[in-house]
N, CA, C and O atoms as a Maestro MAE file, in Angstrom:
{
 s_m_m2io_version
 :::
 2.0.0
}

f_m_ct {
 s_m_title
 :::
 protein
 m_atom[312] {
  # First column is atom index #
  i_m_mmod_type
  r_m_x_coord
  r_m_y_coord
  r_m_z_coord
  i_m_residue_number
  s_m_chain_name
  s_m_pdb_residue_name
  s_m_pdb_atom_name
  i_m_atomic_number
  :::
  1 25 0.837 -1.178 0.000 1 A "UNK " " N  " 7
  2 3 0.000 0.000 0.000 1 A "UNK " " CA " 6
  3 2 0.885 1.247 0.000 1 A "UNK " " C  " 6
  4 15 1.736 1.517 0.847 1 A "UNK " " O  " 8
  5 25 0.537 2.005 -1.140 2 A "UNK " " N  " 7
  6 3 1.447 3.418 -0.866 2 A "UNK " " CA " 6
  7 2 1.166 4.561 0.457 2 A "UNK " " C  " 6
  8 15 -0.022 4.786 0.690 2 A "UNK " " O  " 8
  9 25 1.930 5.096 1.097 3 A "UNK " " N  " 7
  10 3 1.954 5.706 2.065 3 A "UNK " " CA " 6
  11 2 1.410 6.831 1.706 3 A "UNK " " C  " 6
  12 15 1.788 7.259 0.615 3 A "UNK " " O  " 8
  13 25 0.350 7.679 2.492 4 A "UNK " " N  " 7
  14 3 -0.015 9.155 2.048 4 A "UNK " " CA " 6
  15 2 1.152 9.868 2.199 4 A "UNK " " C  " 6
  16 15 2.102 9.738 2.970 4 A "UNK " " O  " 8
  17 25 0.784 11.006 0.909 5 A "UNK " " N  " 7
  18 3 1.598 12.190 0.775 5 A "UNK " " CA " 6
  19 2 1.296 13.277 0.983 5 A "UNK " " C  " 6
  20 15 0.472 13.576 0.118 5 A "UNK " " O  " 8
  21 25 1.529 14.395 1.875 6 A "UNK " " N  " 7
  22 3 1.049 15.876 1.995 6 A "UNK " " CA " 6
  23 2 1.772 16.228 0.555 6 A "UNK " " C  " 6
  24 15 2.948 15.988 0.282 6 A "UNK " " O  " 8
  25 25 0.784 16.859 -0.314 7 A "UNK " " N  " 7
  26 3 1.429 17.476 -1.235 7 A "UNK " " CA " 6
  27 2 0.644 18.631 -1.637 7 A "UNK " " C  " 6
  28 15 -0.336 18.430 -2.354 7 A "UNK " " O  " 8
  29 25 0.995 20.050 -1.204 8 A "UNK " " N  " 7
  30 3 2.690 20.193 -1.307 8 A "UNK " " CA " 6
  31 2 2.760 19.836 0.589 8 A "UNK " " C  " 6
  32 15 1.779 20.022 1.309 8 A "UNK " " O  " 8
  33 25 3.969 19.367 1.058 9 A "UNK " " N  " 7
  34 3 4.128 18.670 2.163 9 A "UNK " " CA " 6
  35 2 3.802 20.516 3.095 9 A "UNK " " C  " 6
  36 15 4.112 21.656 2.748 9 A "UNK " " O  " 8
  37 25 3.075 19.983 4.309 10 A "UNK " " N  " 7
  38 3 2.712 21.515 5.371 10 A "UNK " " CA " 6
  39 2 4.297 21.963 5.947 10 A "UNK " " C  " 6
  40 15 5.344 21.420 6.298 10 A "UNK " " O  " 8
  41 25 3.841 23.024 5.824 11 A "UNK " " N  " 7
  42 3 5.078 23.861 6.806 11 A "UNK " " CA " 6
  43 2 4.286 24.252 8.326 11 A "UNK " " C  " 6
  44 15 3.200 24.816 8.459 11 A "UNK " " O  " 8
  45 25 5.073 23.828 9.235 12 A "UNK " " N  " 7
  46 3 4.662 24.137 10.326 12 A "UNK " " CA " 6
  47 2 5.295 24.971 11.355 12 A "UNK " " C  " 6
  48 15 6.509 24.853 11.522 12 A "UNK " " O  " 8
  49 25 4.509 25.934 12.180 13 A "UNK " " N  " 7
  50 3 5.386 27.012 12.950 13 A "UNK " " CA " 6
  51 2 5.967 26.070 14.052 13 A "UNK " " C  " 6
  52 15 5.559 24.938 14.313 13 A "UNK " " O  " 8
  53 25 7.208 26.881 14.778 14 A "UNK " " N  " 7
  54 3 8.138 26.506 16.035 14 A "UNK " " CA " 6
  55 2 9.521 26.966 15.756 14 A "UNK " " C  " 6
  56 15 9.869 27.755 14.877 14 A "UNK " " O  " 8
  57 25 10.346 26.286 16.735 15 A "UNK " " N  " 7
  58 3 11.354 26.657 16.489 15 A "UNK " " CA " 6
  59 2 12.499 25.832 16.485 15 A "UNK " " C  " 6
  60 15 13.241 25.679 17.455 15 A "UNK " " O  " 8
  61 25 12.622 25.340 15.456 16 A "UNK " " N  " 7
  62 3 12.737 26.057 14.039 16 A "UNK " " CA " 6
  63 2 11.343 25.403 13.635 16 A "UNK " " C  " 6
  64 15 10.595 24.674 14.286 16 A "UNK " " O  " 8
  65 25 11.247 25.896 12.374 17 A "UNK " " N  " 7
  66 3 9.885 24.958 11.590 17 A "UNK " " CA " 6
  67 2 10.357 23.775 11.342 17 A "UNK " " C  " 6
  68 15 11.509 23.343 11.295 17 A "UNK " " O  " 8
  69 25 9.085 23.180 11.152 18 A "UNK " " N  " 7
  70 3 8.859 22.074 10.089 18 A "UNK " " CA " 6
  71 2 8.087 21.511 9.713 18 A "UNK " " C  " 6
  72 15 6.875 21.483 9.929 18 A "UNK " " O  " 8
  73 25 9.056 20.729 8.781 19 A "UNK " " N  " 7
  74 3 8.032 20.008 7.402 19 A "UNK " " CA " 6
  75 2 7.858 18.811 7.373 19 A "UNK " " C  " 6
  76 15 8.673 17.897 7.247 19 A "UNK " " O  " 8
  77 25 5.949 18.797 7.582 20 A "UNK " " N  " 7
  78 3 5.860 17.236 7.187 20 A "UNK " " CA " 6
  79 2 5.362 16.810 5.795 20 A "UNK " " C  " 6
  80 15 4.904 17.721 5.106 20 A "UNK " " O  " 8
  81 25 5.380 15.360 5.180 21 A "UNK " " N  " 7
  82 3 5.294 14.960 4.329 21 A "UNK " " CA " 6
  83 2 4.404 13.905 4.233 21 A "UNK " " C  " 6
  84 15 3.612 13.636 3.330 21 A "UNK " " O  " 8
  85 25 4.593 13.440 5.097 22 A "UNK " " N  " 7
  86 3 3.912 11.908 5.000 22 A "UNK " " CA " 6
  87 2 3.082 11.839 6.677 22 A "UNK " " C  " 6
  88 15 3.298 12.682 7.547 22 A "UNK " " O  " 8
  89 25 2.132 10.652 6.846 23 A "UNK " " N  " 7
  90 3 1.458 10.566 8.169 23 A "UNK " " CA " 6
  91 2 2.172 10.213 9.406 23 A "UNK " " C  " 6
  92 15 1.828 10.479 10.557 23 A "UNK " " O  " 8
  93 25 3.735 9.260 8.806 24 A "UNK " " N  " 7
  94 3 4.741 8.730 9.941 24 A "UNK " " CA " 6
  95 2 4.975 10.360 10.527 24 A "UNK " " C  " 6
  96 15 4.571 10.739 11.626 24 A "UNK " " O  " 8
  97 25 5.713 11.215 9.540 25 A "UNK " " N  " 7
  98 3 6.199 12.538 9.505 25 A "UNK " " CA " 6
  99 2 5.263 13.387 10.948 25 A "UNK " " C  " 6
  100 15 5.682 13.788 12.034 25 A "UNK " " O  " 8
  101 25 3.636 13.410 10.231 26 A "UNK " " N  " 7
  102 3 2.902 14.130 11.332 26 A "UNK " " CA " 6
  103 2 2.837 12.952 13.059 26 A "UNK " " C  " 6
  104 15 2.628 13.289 14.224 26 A "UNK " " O  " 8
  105 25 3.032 12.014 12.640 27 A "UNK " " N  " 7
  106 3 2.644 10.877 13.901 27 A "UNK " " CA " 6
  107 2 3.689 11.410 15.048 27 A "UNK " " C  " 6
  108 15 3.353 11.772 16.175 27 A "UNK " " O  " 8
  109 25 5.476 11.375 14.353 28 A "UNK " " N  " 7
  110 3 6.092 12.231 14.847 28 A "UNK " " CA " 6
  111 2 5.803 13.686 15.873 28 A "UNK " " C  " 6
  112 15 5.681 13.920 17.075 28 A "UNK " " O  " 8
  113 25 5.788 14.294 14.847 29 A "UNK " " N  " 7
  114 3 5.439 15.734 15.541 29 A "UNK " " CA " 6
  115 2 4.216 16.196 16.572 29 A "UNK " " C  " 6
  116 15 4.248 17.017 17.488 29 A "UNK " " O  " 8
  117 25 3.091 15.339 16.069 30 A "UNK " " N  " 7
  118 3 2.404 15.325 17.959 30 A "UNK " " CA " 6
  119 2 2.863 14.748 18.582 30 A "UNK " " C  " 6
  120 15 2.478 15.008 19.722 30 A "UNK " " O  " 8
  121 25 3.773 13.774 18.557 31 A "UNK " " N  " 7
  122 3 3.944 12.722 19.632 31 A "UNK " " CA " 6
  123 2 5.238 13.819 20.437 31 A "UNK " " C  " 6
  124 15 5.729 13.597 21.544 31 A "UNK " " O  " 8
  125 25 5.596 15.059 19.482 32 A "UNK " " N  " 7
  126 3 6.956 15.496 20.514 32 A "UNK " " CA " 6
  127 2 6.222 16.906 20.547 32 A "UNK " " C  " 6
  128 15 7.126 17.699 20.813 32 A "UNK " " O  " 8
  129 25 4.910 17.689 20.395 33 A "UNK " " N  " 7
  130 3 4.489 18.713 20.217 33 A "UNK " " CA " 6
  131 2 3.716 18.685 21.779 33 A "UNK " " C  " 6
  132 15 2.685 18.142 22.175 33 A "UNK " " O  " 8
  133 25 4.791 19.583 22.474 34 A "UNK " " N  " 7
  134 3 4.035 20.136 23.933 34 A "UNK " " CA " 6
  135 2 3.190 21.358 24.402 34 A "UNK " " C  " 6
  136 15 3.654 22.483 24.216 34 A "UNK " " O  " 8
  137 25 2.383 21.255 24.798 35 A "UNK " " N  " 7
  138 3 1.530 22.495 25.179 35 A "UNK " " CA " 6
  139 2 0.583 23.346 23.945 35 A "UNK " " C  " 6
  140 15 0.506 24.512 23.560 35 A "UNK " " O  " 8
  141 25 -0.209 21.751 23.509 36 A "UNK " " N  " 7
  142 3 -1.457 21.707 23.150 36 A "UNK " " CA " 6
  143 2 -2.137 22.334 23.513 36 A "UNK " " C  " 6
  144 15 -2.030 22.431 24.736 36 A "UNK " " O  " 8
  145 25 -3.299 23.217 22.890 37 A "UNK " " N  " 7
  146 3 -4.188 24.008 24.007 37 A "UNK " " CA " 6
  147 2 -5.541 22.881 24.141 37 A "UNK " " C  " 6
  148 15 -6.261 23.056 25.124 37 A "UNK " " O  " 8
  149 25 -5.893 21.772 23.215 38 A "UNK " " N  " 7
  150 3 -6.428 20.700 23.657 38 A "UNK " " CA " 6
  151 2 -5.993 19.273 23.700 38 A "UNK " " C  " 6
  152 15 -6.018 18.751 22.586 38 A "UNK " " O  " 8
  153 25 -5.848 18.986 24.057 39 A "UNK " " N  " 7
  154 3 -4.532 17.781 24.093 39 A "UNK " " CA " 6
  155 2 -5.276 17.138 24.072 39 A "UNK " " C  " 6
  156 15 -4.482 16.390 23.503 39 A "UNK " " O  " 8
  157 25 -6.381 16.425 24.140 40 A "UNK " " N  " 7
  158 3 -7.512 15.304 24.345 40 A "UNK " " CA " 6
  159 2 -7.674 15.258 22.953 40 A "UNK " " C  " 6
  160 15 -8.065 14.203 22.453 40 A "UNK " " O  " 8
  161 25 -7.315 16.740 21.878 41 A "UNK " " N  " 7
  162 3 -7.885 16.484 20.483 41 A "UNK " " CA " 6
  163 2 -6.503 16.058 20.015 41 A "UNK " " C  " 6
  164 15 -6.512 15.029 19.339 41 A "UNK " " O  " 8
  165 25 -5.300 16.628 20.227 42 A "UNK " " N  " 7
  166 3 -4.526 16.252 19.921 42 A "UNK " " CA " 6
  167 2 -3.855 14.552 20.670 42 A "UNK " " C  " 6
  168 15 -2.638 14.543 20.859 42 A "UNK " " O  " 8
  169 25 -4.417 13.614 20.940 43 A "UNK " " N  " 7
  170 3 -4.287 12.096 21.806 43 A "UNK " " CA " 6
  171 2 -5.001 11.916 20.615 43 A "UNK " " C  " 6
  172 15 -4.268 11.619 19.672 43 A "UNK " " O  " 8
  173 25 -6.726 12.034 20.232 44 A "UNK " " N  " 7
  174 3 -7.209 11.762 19.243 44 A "UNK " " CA " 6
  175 2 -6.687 11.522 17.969 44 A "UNK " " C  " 6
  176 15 -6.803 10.413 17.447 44 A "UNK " " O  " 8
  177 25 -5.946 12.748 17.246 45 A "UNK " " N  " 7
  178 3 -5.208 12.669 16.595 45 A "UNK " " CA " 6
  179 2 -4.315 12.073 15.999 45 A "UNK " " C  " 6
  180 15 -4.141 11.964 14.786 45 A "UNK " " O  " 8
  181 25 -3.482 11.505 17.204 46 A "UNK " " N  " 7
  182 3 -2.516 10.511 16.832 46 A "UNK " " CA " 6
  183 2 -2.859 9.450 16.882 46 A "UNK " " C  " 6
  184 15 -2.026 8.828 16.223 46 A "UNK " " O  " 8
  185 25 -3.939 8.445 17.433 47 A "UNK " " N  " 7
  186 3 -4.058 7.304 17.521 47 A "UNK " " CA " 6
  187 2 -5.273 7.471 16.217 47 A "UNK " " C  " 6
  188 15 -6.054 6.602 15.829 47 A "UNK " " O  " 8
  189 25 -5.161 8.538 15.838 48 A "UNK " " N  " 7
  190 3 -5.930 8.204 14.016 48 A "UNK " " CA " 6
  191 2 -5.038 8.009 13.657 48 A "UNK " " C  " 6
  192 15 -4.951 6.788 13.527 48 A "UNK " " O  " 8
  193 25 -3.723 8.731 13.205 49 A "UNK " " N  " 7
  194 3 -2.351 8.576 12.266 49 A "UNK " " CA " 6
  195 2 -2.078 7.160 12.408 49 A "UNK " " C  " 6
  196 15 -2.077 6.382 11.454 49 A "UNK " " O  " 8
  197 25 -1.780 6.744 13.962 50 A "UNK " " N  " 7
  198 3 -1.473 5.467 13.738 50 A "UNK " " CA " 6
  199 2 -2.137 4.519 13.459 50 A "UNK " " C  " 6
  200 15 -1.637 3.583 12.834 50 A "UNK " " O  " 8
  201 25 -3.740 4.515 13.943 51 A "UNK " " N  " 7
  202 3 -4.726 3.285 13.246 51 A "UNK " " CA " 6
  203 2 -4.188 3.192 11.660 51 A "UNK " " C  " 6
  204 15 -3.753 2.086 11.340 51 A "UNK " " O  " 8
  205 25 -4.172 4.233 10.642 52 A "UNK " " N  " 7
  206 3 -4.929 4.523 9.342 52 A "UNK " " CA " 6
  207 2 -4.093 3.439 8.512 52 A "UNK " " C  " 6
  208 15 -2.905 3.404 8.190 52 A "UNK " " O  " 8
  209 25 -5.330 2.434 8.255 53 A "UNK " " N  " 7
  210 3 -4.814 1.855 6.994 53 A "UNK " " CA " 6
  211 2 -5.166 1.382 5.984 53 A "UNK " " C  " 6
  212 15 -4.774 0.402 5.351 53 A "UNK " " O  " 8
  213 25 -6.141 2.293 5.782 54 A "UNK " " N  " 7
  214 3 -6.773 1.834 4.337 54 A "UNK " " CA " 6
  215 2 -6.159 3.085 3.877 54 A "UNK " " C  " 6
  216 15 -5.218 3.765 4.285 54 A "UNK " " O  " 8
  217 25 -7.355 3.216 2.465 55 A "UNK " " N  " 7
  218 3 -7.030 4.682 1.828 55 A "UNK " " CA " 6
  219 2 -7.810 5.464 2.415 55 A "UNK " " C  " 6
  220 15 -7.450 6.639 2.488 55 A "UNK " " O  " 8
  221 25 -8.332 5.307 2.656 56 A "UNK " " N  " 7
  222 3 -10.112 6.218 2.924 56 A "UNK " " CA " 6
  223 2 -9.586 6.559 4.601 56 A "UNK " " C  " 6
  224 15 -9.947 7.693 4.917 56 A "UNK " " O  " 8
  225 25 -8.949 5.954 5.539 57 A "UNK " " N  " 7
  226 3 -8.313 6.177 6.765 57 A "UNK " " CA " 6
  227 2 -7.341 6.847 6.571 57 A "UNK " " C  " 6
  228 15 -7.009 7.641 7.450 57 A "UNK " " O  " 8
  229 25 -6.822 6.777 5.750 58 A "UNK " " N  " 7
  230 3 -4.999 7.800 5.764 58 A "UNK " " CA " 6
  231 2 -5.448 9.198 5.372 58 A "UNK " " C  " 6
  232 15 -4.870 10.222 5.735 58 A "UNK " " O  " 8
  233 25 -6.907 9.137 4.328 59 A "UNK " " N  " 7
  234 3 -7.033 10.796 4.041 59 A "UNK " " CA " 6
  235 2 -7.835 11.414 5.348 59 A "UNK " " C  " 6
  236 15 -7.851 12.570 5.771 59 A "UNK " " O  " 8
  237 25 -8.378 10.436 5.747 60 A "UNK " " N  " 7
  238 3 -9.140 11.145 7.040 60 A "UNK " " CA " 6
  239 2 -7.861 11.721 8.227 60 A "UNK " " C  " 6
  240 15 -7.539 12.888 8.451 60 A "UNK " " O  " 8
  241 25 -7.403 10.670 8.742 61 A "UNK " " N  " 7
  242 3 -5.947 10.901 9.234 61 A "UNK " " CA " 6
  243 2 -5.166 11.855 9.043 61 A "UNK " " C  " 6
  244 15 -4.336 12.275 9.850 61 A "UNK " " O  " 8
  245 25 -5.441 12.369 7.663 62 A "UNK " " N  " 7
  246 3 -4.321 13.424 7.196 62 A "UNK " " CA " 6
  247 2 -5.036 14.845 6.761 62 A "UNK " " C  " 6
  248 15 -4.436 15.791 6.251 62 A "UNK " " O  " 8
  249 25 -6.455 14.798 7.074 63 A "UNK " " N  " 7
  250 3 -7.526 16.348 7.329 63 A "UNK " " CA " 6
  251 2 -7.799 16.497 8.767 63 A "UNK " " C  " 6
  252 15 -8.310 17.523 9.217 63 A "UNK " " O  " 8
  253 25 -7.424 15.360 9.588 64 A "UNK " " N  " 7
  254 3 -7.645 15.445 11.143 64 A "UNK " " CA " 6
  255 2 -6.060 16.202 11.534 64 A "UNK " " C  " 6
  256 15 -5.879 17.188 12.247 64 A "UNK " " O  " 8
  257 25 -4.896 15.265 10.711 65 A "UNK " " N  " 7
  258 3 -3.973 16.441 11.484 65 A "UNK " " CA " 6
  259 2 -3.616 17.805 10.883 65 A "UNK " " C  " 6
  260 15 -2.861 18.523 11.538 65 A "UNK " " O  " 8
  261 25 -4.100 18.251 9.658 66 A "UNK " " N  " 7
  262 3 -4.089 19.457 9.194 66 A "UNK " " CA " 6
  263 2 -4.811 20.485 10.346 66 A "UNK " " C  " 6
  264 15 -4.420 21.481 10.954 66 A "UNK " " O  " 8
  265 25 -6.239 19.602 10.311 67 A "UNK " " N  " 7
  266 3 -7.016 20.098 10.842 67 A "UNK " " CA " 6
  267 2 -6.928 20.706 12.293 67 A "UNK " " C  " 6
  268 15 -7.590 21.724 12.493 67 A "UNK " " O  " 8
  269 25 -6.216 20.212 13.274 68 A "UNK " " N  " 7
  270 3 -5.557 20.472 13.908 68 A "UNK " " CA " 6
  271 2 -4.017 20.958 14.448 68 A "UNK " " C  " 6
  272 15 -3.663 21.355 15.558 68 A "UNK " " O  " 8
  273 25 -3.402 20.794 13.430 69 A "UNK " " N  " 7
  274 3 -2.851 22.006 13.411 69 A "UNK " " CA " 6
  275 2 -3.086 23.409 13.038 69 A "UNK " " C  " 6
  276 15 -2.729 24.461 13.568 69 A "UNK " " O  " 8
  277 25 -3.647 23.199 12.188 70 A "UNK " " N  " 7
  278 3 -4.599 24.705 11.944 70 A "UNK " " CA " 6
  279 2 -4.968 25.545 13.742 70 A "UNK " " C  " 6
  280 15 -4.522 26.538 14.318 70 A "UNK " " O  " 8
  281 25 -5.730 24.753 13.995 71 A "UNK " " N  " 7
  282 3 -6.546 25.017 15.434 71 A "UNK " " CA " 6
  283 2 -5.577 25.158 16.622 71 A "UNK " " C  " 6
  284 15 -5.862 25.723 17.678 71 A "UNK " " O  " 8
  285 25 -4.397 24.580 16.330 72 A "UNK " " N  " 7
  286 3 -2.803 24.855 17.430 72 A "UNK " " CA " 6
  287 2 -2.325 26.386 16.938 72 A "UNK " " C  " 6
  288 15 -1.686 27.218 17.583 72 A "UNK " " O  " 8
  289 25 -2.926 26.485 15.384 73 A "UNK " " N  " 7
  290 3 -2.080 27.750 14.880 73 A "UNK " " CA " 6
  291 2 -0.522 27.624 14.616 73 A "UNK " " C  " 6
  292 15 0.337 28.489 14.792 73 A "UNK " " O  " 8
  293 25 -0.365 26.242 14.118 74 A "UNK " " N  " 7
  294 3 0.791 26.180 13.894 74 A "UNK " " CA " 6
  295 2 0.719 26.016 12.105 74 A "UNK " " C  " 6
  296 15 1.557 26.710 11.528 74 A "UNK " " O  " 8
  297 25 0.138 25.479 11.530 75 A "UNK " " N  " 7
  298 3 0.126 25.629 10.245 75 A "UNK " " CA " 6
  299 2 0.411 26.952 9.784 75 A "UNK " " C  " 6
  300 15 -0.098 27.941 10.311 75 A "UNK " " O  " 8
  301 25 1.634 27.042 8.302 76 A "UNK " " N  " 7
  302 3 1.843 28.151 7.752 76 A "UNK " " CA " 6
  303 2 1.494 27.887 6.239 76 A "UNK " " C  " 6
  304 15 2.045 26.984 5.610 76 A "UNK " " O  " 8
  305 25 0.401 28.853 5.602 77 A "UNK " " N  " 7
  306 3 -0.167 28.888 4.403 77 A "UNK " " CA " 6
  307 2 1.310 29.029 3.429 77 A "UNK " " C  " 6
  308 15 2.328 29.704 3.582 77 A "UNK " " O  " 8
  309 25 1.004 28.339 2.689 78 A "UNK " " N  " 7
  310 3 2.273 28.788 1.459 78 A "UNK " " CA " 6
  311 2 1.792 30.194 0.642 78 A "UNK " " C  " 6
  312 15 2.509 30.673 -0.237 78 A "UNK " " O  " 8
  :::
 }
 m_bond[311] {
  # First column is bond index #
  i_m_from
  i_m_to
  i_m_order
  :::
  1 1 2 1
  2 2 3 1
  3 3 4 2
  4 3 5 1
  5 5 6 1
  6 6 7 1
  7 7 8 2
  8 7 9 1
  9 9 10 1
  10 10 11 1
  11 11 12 2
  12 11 13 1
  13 13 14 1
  14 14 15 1
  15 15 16 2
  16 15 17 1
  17 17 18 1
  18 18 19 1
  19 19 20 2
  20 19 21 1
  21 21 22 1
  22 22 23 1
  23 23 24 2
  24 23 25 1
  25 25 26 1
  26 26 27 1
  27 27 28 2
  28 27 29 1
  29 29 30 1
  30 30 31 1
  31 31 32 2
  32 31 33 1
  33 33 34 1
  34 34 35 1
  35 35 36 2
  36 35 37 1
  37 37 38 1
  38 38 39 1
  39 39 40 2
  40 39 41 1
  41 41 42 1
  42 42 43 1
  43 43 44 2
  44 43 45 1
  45 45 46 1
  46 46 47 1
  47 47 48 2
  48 47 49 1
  49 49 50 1
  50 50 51 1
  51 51 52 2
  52 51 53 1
  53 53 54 1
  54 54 55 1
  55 55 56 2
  56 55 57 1
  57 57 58 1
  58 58 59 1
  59 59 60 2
  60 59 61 1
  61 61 62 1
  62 62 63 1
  63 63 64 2
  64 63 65 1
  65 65 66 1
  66 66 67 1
  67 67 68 2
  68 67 69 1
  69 69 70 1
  70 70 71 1
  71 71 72 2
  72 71 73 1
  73 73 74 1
  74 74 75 1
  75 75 76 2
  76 75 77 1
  77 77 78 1
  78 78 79 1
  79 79 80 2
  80 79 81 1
  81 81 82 1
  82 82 83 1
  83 83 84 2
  84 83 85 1
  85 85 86 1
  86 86 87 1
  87 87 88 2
  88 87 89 1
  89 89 90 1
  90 90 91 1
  91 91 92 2
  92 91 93 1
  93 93 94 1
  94 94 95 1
  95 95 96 2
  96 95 97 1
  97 97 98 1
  98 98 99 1
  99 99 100 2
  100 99 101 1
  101 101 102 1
  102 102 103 1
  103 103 104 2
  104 103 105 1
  105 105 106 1
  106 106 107 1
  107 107 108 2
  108 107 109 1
  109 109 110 1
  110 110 111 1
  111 111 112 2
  112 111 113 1
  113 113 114 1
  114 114 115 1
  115 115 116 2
  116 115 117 1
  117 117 118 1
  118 118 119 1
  119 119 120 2
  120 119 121 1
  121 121 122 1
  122 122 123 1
  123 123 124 2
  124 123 125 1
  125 125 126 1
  126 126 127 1
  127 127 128 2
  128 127 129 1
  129 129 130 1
  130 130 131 1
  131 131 132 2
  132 131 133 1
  133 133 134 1
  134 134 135 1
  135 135 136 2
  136 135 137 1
  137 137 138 1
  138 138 139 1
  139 139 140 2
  140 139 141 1
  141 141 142 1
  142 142 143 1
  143 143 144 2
  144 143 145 1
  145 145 146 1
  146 146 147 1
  147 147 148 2
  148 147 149 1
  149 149 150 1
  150 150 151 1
  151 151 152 2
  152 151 153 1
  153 153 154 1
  154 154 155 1
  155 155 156 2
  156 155 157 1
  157 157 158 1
  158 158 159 1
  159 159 160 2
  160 159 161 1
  161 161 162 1
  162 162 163 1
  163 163 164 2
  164 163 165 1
  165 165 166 1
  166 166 167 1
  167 167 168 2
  168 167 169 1
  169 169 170 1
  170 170 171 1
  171 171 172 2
  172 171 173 1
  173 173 174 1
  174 174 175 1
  175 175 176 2
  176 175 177 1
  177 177 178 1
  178 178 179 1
  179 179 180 2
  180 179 181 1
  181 181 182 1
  182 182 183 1
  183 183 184 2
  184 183 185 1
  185 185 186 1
  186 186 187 1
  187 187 188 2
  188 187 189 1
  189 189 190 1
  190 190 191 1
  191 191 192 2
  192 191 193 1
  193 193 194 1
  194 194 195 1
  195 195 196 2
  196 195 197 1
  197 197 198 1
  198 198 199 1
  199 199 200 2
  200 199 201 1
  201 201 202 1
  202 202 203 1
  203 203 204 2
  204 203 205 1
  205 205 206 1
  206 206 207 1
  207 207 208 2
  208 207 209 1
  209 209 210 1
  210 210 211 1
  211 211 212 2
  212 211 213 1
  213 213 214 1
  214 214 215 1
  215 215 216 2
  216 215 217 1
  217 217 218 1
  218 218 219 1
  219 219 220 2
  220 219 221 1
  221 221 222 1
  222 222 223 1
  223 223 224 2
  224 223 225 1
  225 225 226 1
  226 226 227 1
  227 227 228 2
  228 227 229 1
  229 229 230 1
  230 230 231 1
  231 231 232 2
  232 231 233 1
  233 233 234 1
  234 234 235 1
  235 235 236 2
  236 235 237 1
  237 237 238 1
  238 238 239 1
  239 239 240 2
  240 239 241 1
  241 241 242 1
  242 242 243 1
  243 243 244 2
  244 243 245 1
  245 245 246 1
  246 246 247 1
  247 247 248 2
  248 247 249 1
  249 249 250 1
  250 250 251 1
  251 251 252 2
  252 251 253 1
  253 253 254 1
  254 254 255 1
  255 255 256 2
  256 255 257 1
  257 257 258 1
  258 258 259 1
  259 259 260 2
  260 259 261 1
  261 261 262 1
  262 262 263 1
  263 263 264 2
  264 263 265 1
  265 265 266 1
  266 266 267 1
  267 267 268 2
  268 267 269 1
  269 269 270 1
  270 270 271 1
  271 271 272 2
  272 271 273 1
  273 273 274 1
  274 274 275 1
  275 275 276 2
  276 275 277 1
  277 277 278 1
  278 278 279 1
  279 279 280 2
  280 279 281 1
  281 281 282 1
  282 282 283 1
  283 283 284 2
  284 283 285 1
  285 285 286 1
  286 286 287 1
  287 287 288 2
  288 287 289 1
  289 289 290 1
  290 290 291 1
  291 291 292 2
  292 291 293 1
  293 293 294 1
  294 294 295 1
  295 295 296 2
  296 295 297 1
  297 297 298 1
  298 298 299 1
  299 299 300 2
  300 299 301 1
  301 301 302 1
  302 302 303 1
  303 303 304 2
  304 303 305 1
  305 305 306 1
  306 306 307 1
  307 307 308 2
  308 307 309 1
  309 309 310 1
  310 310 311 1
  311 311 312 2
  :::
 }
}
């Protein structure tokens, strides 16, 4: 099964930024992203990334963590 792709991959605020690409990529970055302002959505979050394995699960997976990053305010629009 091919792995989802953010394309074009998100830029995300901190310090320094970064860039994810793929769902391992975002599974990462909540798992080390502290001081959530909801952390119950962000727990949610990741145990979607890691369930997802169909197709139809990896795109959901991958509008849940946009989606929340958006809502952290860490997403940066290109």
């Amino acid at each position: 099964m091919t792995e989802f792709r953010f394309d074009p991959p998100l830029q995300l605020a901190g310090a320094p930024t970064a860039t994810v690409a793929s769902l391992d990529e975002a599974a990462e970055f909540v798992r080390a992203y502290q001081g959530a302002r909801r952390p119950v959505l962000q727990d949610g979050v990741l145990h979607q990334l890691e369930g997802a394995d169909s197709g139809d699960q990896r795109r959901d997976a991958a509008n849940a963590f946009r989606a929340w990053a958006e809502s952290e305010g860490l997403l940066i629009e290109p």
